[in-house]
C-alpha positions in Angstrom: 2.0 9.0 -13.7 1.5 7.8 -10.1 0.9 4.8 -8.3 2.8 5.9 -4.9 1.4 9.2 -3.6 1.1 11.2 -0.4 4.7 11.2 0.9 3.1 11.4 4.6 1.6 8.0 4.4 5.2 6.9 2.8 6.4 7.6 5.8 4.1 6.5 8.3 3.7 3.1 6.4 0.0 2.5 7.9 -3.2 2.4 6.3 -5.0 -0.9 7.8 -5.5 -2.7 10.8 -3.9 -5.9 12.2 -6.4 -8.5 12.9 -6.3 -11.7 14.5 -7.7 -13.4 11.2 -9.5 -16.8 11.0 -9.3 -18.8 7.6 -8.9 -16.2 5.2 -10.0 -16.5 1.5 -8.1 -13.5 0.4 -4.7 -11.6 1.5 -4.3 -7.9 1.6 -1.6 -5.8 -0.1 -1.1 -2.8 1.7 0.0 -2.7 4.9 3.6 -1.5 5.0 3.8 -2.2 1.5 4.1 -0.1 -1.9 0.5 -0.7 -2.0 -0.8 1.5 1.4 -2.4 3.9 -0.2 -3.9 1.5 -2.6 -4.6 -1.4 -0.9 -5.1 -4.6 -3.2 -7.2 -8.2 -2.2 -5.6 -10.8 -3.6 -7.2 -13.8 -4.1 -6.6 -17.2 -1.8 -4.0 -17.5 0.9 -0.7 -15.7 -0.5 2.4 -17.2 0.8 4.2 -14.7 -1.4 4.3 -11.8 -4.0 6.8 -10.5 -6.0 6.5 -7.6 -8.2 8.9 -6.2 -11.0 8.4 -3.0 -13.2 9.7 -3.0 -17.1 9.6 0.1 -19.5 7.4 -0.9 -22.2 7.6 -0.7 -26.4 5.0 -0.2 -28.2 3.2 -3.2 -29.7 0.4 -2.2 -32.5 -2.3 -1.2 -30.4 -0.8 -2.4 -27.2 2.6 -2.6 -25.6 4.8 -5.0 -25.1 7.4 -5.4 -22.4 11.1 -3.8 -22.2 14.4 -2.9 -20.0 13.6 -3.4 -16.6 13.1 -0.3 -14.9 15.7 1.1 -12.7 14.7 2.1 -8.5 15.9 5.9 -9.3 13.5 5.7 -12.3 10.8 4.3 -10.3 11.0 6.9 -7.6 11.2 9.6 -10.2 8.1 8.8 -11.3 6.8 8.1 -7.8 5.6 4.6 -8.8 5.5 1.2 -6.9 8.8 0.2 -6.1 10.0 -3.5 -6.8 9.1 -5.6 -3.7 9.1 -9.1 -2.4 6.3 -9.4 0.3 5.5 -12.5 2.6 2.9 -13.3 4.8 1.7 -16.1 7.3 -1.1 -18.2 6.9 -3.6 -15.8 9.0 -2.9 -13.6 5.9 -0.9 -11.2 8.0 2.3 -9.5 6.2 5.3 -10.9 7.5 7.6 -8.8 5.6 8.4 -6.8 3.0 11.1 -5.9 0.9 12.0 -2.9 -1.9 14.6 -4.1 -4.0 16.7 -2.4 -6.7 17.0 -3.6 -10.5 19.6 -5.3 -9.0 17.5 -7.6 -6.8 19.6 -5.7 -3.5 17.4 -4.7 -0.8 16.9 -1.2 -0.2 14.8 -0.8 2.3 12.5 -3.4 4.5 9.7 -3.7 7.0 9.6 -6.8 9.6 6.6 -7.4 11.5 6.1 -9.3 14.9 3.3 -10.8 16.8 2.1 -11.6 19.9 -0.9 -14.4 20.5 -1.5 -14.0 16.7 -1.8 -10.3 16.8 0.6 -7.6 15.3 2.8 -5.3 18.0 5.3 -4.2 16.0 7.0 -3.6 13.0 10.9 -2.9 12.5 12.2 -0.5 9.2 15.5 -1.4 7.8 17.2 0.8 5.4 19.9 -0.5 4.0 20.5 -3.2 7.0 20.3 -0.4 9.6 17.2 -0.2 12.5 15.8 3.5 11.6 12.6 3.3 12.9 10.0 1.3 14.7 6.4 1.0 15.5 4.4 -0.2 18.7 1.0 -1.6 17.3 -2.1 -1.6 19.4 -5.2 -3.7 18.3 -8.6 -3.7 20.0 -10.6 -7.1 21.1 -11.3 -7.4 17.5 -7.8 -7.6 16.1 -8.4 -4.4 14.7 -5.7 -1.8 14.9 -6.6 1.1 16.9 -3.5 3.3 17.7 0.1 3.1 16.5 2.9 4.8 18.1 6.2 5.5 15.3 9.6 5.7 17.0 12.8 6.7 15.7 15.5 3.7 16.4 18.7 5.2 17.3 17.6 8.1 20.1 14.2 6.0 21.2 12.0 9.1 20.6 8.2 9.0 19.9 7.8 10.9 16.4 4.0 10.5 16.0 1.1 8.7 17.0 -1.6 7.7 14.6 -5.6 7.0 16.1 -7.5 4.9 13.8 -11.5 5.0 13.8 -13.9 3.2 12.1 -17.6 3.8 11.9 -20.6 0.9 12.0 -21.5 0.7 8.7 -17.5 0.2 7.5 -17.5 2.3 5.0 -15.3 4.9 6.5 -12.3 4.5 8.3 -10.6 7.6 9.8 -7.0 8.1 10.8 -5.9 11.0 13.1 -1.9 12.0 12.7 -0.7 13.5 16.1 2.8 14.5 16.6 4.7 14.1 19.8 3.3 17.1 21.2 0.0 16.0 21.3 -1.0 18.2 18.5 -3.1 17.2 15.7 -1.1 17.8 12.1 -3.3 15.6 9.3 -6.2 13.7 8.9 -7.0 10.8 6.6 -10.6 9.2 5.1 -9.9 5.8 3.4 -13.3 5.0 1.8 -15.4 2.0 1.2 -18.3 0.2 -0.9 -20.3 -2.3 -0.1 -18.3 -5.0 -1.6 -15.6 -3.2 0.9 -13.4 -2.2 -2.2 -11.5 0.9 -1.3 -12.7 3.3 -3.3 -10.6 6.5 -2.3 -8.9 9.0 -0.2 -9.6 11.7 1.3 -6.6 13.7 3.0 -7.1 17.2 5.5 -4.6 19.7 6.8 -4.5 20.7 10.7 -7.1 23.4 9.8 -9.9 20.7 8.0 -8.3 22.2 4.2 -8.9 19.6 2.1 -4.7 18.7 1.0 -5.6 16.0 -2.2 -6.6 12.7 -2.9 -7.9 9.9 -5.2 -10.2 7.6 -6.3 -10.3 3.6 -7.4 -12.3 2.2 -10.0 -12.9 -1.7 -10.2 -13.6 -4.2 -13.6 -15.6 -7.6 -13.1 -13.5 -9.1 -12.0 -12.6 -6.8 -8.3 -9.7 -5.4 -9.7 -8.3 -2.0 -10.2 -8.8 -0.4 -13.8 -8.5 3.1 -12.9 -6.5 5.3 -10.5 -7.9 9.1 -10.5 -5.3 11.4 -8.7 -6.6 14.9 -7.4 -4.8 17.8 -5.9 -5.7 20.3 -3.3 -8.4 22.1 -5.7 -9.9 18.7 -6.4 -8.9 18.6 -9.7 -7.3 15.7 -11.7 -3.9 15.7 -11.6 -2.8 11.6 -13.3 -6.1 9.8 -14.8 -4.0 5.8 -15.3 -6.3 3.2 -16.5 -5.1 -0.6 -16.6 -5.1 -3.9 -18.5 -4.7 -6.8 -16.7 -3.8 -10.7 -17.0 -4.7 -12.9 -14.4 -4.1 -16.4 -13.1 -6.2 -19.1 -12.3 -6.4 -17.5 -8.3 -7.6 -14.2 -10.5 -5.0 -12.4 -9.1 -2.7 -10.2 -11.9 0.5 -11.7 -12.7 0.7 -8.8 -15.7 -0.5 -5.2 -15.4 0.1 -2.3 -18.2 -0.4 0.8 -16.3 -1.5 3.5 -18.8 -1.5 7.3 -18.2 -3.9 9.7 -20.5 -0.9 10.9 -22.6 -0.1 7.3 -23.4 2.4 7.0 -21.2 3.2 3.5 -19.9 4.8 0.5 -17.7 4.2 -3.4 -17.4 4.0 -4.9 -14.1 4.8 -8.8 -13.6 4.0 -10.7 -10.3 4.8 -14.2 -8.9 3.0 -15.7 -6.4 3.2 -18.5 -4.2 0.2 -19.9 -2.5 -0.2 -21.8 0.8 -1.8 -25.1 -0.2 
């Protein structure tokens, strides 16, 4: 099972743009959060999220929650860490935090503006500066280009060209390392109810590496996650049940793997009024 995947885009920690928002009726989860590579609309004007992961016990025909799950059990298993994620009232992510079972930060990302547009964003790792990352946005808000720094020596590492197309369904993301040299391509796809839909990720040559795809119930939210390998075959088919609040937004998720296989998700929010 797999919620987290693509170890490059762990890395990277950009999927979206920045955008110089106006009232907002929904926040995204994804940017430089556990959610990146599977980006989530919340409903409203989130103030704050927090997740947490439990083990879960089998309940009749349904589960019920247990232990809460450990962060070496969750990275085993390459699943959404536990996080606490803020944002302003534009709807853009202030900051966000991985946590242990403990509730001790692990690792963190702290984003900056400038005239109500990201420039930057800071990653902590156990209080120490590793790495940074100069944002540039276009007229639109919209992030264009992203240059990822490593802290201590002040050395480019790579740059990441974003490009969207007109009908804004497709949005295109070009990995080029300090040499110029182009080592990965990404497609992040798009319906017309702009739901992202999947992934698409290419090698240096145009090979096809792996990818994934989102399906949505009536309500706008995920109820399955199809994972696919280089071969574009199935590799983790998760389906999940969801409870919502009155925002429609889940505050408890059982993620559920073909072989049975589960974990129950519980969120708090905290809404801007």
């Amino acid at each position: 099972m797999k919620k987290l995947v693509y170890l490059f885009l762990v890395i990277v920690f950009v999927v979206a743009g920045c955008k110089n928002k106006k009232q907002v009726v929904f926040t995204v989860l994804g940017v430089f959060t556990p959610y990146q590579t599977n980006m989530e609309k919340l409903n409203g004007k989130v103030e704050k999220v927090i997740e947490t992961n439990y083990w879960t016990v089998p309940d009749a025909e349904s589960f019920k929650k247990g232990d809460k799950m450990t962060k070496k059990e969750l990275d085993s298993l390459n699943y959404t860490g536990d996080f606490e994620a803020t944002f302003d009232e534009a709807g853009d992510l202030v900051s966000c935090a991985i946590m242990d079972e403990n509730k001790k930060i692990n690792n963190k990302w702290e984003l900056t503006k400038e005239n109500n547009i990201l420039v930057r964003a800071n990653y902590t790792y156990n209080d120490t500066l590793r790495r940074y990352q100069k944002l540039k946005c276009d007229k639109n808000g919209d992030i264009i280009e992203y240059a990822s720094f490593k802290a201590v020596v002040d050395t480019l590492l790579e740059r990441w060209v974003v490009e969207r197309n007109t009908r804004g369904d497709t949005v295109i993301y070009k990995v080029i390392n300090y040499k110029g040299e182009l080592i990965f391509k990404a497609l992040f796809l798009y319906n017309d109810l702009e739901q992202f839909i999947g992934y698409q990720g290419y090698d240096k040559d145009g090979n096809y590496s792996g990818g994934n795809e989102f399906k949505y119930d009536d309500l706008g939210k995920v109820s399955e996650l199809i994972l696919y390998n280089k071969d574009k075959k199935p590799t983790s088919e998760n389906n999940f049940i969801n409870e919502y609040d009155s925002k429609g937004n889940w505050v408890k998720q059982i993620c559920k793997d073909k072989k049975g296989f589960a974990i129950i998700g519980e969120r708090v929010y905290k809404y801007f009024e």
